[in-house]
C-alpha positions in Angstrom: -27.5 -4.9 -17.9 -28.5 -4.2 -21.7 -30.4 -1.0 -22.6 -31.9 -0.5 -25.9 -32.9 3.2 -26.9 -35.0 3.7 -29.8 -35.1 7.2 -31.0 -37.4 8.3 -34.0 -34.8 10.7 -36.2 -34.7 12.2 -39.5 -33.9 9.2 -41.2 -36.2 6.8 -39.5 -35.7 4.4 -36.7 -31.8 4.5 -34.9 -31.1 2.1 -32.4 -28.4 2.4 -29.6 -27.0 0.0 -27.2 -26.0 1.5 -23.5 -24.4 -1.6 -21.8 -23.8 -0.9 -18.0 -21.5 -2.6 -15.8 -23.0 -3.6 -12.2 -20.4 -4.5 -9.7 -21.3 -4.6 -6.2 -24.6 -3.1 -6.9 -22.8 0.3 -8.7 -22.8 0.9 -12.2 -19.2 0.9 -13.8 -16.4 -0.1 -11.0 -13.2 1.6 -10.7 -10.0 0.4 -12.5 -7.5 0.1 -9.0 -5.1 -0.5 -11.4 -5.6 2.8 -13.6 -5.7 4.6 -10.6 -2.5 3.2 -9.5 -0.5 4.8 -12.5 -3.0 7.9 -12.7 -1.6 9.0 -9.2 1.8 8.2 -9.6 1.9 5.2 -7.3 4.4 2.8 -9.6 6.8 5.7 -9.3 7.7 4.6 -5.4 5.9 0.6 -5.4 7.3 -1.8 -8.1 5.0 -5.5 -7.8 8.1 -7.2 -6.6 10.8 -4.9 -5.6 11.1 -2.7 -2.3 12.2 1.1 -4.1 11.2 4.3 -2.6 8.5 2.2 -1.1 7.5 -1.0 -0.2 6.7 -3.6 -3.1 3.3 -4.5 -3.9 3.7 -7.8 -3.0 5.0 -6.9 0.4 2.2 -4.8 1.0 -0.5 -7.3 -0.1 1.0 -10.3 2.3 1.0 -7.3 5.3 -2.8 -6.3 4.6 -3.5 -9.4 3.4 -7.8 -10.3 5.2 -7.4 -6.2 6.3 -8.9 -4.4 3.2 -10.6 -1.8 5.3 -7.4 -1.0 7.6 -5.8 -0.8 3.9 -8.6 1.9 2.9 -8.3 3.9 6.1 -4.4 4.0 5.7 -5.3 5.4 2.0 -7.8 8.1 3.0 -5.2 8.9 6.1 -7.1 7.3 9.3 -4.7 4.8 10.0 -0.9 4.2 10.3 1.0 2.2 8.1 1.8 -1.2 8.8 4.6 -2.2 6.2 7.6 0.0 6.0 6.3 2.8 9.2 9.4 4.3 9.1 8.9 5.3 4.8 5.7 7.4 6.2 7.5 10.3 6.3 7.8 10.2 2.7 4.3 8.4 1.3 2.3 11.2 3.6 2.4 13.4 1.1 1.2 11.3 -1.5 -1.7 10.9 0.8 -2.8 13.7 -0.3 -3.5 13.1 -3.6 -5.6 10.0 -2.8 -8.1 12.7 -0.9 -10.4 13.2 -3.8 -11.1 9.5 -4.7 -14.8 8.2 -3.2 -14.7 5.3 -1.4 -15.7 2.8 -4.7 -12.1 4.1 -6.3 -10.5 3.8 -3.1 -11.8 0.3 -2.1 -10.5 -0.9 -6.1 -7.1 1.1 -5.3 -6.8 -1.5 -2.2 -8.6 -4.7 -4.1 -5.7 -4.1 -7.2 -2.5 -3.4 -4.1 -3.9 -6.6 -2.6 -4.2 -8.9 -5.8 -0.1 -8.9 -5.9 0.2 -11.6 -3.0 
């Protein structure tokens, strides 16, 4: 969606351009991948590679048709299903996730997902 503003200003007429990005019917989607290095993710999950935590890849194949049990792992209603015995460690992280709405959360999943 294109909006045009037209303002009357000291110097006559000033356009400006506010360009909005709908996705799923909300303006501007979250960037799963931003949100993945903001909160420190690529620190434990490497795309290929099984470090501190299980690779991306991994985790996309065991989710893989389960976004929303992926979602409910990341806002702490469900148990993990790749690597249960690494909980221990990720729970924490958990944590940090708490403040994301579910739009961030759901693009968090949709990027972890995209590495299959």
């Amino acid at each position: 969606m294109i909006i045009i503003l037209e303002f009357q200003g000291g110097k006559g007429m000033r356009k400006f351009v506010l360009i909005l990005a709908i996705a799923g019917g909300t303006a501007l989607a979250a960037d799963g991948a931003s949100i993945f290095k903001a909160k420190g993710c690529a620190s434990c999950h490497q795309p290929n590679a099984d470090t501190v935590g299980p690779s991306l890849k991994k985790m996309a194949q065991a989710y893989a048709g389960k976004k929303d049990q992926l979602v409910k792992f990341l806002k702490g209603q469900a148990q993990p299903i790749v690597d249960p015995a690494k909980f221990a460690i990720m729970k924490p992280q958990l944590t940090m996730l708490k403040g994301l709405s579910d739009e961030e959360l759901s693009a968090l999943a949709d990027y972890i997902l995209s590495f299959k």
